[in-house]
C-alpha positions in Angstrom: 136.0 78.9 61.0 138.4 82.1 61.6 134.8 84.3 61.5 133.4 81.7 64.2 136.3 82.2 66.2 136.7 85.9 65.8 140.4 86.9 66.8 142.7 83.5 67.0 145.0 86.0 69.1 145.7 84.7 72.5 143.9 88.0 74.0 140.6 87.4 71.5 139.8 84.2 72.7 141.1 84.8 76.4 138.0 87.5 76.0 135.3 85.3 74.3 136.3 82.3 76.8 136.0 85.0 79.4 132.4 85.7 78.9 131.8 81.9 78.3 133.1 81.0 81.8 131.9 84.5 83.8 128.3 83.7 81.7 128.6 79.9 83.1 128.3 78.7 79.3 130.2 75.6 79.2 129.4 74.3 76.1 130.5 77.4 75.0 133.2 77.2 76.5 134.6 74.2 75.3 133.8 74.9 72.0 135.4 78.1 71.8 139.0 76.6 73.1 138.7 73.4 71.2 137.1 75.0 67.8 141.0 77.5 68.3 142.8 74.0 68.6 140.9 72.5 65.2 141.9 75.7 63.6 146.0 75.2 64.6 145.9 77.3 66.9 148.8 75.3 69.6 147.4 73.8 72.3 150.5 74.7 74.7 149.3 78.7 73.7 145.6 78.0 74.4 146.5 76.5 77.9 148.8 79.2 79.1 147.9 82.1 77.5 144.1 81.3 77.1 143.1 79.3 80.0 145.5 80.6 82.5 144.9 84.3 82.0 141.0 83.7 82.1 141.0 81.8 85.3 143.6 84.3 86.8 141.0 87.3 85.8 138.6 85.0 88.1 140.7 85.2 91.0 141.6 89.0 90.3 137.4 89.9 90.0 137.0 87.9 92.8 139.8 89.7 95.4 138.4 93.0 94.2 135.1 92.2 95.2 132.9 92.2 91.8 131.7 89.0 91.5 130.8 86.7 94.6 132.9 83.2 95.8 130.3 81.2 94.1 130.3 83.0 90.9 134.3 82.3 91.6 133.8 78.6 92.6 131.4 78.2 89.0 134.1 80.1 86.9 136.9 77.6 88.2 134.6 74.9 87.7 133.8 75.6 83.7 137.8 76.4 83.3 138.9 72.9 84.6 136.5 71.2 82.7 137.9 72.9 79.3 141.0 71.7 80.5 140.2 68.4 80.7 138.5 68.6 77.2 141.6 69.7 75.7 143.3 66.9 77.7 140.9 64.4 76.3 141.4 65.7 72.6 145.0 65.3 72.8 145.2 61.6 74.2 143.1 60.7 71.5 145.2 61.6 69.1 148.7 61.3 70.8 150.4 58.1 72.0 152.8 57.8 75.5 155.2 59.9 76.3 159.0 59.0 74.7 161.0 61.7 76.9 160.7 59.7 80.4 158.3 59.7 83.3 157.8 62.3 85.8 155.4 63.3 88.5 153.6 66.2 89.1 151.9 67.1 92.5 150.5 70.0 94.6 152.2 70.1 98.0 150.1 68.2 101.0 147.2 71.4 102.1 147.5 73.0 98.5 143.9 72.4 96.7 145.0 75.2 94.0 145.3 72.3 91.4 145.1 74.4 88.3 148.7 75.3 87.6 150.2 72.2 88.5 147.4 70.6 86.1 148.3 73.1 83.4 152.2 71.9 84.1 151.6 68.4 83.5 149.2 69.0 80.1 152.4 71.3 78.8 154.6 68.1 79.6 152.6 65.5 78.2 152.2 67.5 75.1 156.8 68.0 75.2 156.9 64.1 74.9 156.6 63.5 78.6 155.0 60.1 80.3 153.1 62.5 83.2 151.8 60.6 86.4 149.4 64.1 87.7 148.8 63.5 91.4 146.0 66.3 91.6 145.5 68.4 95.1 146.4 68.0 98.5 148.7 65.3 97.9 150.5 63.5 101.5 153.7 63.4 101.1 153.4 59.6 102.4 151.6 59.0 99.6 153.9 61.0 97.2 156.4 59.2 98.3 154.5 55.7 98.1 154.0 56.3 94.2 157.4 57.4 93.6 158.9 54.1 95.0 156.0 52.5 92.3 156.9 54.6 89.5 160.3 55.7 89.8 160.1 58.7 88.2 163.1 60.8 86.7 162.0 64.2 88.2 159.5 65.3 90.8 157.6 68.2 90.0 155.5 69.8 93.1 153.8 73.3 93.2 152.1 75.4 96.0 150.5 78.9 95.4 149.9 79.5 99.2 152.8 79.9 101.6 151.3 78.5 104.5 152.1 75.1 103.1 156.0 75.4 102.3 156.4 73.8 105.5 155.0 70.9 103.5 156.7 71.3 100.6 159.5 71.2 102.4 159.0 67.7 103.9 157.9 66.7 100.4 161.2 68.1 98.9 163.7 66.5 101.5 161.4 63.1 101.3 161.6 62.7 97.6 165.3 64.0 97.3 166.4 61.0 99.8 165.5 58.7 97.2 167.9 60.5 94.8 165.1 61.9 93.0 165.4 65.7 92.3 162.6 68.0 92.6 161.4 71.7 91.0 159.4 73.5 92.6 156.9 76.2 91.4 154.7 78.7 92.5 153.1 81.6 94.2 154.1 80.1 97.6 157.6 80.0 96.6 158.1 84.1 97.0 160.0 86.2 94.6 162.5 85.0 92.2 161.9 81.7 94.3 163.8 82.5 97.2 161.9 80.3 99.3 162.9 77.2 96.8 166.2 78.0 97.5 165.7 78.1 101.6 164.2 74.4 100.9 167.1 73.6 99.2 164.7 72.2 95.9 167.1 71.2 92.9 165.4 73.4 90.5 162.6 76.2 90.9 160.7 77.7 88.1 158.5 80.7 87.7 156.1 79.1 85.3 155.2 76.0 83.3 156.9 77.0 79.8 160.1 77.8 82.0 159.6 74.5 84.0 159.5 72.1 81.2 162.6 74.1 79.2 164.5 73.5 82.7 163.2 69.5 82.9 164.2 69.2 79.1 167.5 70.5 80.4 168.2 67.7 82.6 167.9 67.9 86.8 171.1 66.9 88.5 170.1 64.0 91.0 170.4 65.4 94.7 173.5 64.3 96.5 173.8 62.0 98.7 175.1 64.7 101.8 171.5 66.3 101.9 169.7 63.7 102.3 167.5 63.2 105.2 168.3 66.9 106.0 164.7 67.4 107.9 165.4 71.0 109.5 167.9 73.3 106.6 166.7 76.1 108.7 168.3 76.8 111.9 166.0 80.0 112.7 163.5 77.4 114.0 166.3 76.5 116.9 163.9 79.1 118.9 160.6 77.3 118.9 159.0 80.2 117.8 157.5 78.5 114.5 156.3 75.4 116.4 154.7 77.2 119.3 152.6 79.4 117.1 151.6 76.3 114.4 150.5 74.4 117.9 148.9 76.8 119.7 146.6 78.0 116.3 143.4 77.2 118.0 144.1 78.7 121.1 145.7 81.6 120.1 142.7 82.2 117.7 140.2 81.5 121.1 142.0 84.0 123.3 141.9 86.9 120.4 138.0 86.3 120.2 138.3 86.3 124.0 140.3 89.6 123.6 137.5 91.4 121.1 134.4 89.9 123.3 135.6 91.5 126.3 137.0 95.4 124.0 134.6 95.0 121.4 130.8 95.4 123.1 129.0 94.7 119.7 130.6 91.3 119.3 128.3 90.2 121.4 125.1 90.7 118.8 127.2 89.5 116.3 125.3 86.8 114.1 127.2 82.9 114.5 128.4 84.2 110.4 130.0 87.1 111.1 131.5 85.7 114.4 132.8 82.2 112.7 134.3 84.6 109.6 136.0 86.1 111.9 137.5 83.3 113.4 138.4 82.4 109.9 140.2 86.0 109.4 142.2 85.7 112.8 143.3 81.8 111.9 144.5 82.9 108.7 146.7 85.7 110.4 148.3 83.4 112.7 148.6 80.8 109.7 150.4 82.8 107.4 152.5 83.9 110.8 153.5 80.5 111.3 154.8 80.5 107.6 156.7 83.6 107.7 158.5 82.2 110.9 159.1 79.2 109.2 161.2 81.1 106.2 162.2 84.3 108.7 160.7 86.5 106.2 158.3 89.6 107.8 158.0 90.0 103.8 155.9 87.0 103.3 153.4 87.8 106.6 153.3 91.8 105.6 152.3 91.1 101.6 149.7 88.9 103.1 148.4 91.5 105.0 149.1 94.0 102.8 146.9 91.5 100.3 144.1 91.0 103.0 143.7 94.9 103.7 143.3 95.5 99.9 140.7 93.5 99.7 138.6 95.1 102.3 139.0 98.3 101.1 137.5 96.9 97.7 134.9 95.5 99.5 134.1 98.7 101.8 134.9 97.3 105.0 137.0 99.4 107.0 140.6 97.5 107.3 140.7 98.9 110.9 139.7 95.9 112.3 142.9 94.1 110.9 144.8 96.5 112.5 143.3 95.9 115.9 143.6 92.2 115.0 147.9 92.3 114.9 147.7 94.2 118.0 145.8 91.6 119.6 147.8 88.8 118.3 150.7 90.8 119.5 149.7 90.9 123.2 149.4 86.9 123.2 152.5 86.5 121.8 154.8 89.0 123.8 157.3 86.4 124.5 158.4 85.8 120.9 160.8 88.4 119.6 160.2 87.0 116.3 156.6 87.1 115.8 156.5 90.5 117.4 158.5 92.0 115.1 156.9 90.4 112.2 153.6 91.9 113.7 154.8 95.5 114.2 156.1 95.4 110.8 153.0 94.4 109.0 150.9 96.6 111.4 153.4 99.6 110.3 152.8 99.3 106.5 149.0 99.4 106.8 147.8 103.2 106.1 145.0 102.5 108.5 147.6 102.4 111.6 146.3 105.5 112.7 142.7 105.0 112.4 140.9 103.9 116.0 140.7 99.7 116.3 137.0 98.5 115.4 136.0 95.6 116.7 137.0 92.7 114.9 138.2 91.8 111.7 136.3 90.7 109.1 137.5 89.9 105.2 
């Protein structure tokens, strides 16, 4: 079996599973993970330090432009469905949970389910009864299934920050029925400052960390911060709920802005013109989000991000720059999002190159 396997190390069979999944072999796939799980290897390693680091190689080959959003989209695919083999192998051979119940969730708008799936197959494996809401779960419906369940701990993640406005409703929701709630997450920003801004009763920076913290014990919230809606009183300026409402048209009058600077837009296949779109959206999305927290960090690493991967991809990042500056002019009334413009627009390199004529990712 060990000469089947080759290396039982965590890095061997991150590599063989690697060119399973890249090579879209399932079968071999699941055989390689499960055959390391018949052999003792432990099923908590093979998760996170197997599955994890594979599918996060997926999303790393994918920003840097070697292998194409369906090759991406396949990969994912292959690595979920290991997942659930492994899931399936354990509930055959374990019985419920003795620890308690809790719930795990992605916040409403996140459909990156993986870690939040990998956090509830660590906790059902600790002894936990896990109820797994999957992606893009309303927090109307979170909150519907925790009155049914009434579980001891809450456990919601969110790897993009444009949805911690959600995950804040989520939190304050949940916590008003004296139920605490991690958090964990990309979305959650360094050290999980933004948890903290949320005011979450626990945050943790990954699922090992999250279930020695639940093992712990959570301290139910208190009864003073409940129904807390708004902890942040940054958004007393509108400037958050003016740029989340006006998305579409702010994203209308930009392409207004490049039609009329921009000659070549014009001959422009629908493609290019609706990617584009998509580019200009996502600025003013992850705008919103950084007003939200009052962080120009969290809007300039997403730019910083976006920029990186055009340059990997060859496409000169001078459109993004022309792009802020855009934005910029239809939002010259808000202090707030100017500065977080300039700021971003002052950490590209390509500040001094001449604006193109769109922006396209």
């Amino acid at each position: 079996m060990a000469e089947s396997l080759g290396s039982a190390a965590p890095e061997g069979l991150a590599d063989r599973l690697w060119a399973a999944v890249i090579g879209r072999d399932e079968s071999t796939a699941v055989r390689t993970v499960c055959a390391a799980a018949d052999s003792g290897v432990d099923e908590e390693t093979l998760l996170l330090d197997v599955v994890a680091v594979v599918q996060h190689r997926v999303g790393v080959e994918w920003a840097a432009g070697r292998i194409s959003v369906a090759e991406e989209h396949a990969a994912s695919a292959i690595t979920d469905r290991v997942v659930a083999a492994l899931a399936h192998r354990h509930a055959a051979a374990a019985g419920p949970g003795s620890r308690g119940r809790v719930t795990v969730a992605c916040a409403d708008g996140e459909w990156h389910a993986l870690p939040a799936r990998l956090l509830a197959e660590v906790l059902t494996r600790r002894g936990w009864s896990v109820d797994f809401l999957g992606a893009r779960t309303p927090t109307p419906h979170l909150i519907a299934d925790v009155h049914r369940t009434n579980p001891a701990a809450v456990l919601l993640s969110a790897s993009i920050p444009t949805h911690l406005p959600a995950a804040h409703k989520a939190v304050t929701a949940v916590q008003s029925l004296g139920i605490p709630v991690m958090v964990g997450g990309a979305a959650f920003g360094p050290g999980g400052r933004y948890a903290r801004l949320i005011q979450a009763d626990a945050w943790a920076p990954d699922a090992r960390t999250a279930a020695d913290r639940l093992a712990e014990g959570l301290t139910a919230p208190q009864s003073s911060r409940r129904h807390q809606v708004d902890d942040l009183p940054h958004l007393a300026d509108q400037e958050y709920t003016f740029v989340k409402n006006s998305r579409t048209v702010l994203v209308r009058q930009c392409l207004a802005v490049l039609d009329e600077r921009g000659p070549d837009m014009g001959t422009h296949s629908p493609a290019r013109r609706e990617r584009t779109a998509e580019d200009l959206a996502h600025l003013v999305d992850f705008l919103a989000a950084a007003l939200y927290v009052d962080d120009d960090a969290l809007f300039t690493t997403f730019v910083a991000w976006t920029a990186d991967v055009l340059t990997a991809r060859r496409v000169p990042a001078r459109g993004l720059v022309h792009g802020l500056s855009i934005l910029a002019e239809q939002l010259h009334d808000f202090p707030r999002a100017l500065a977080f413009l300039g700021t971003a627009a002052e950490a590209l390199p390509v500040t001094s190159v001449p604006p193109g004529p769109g922006i396209t990712v």
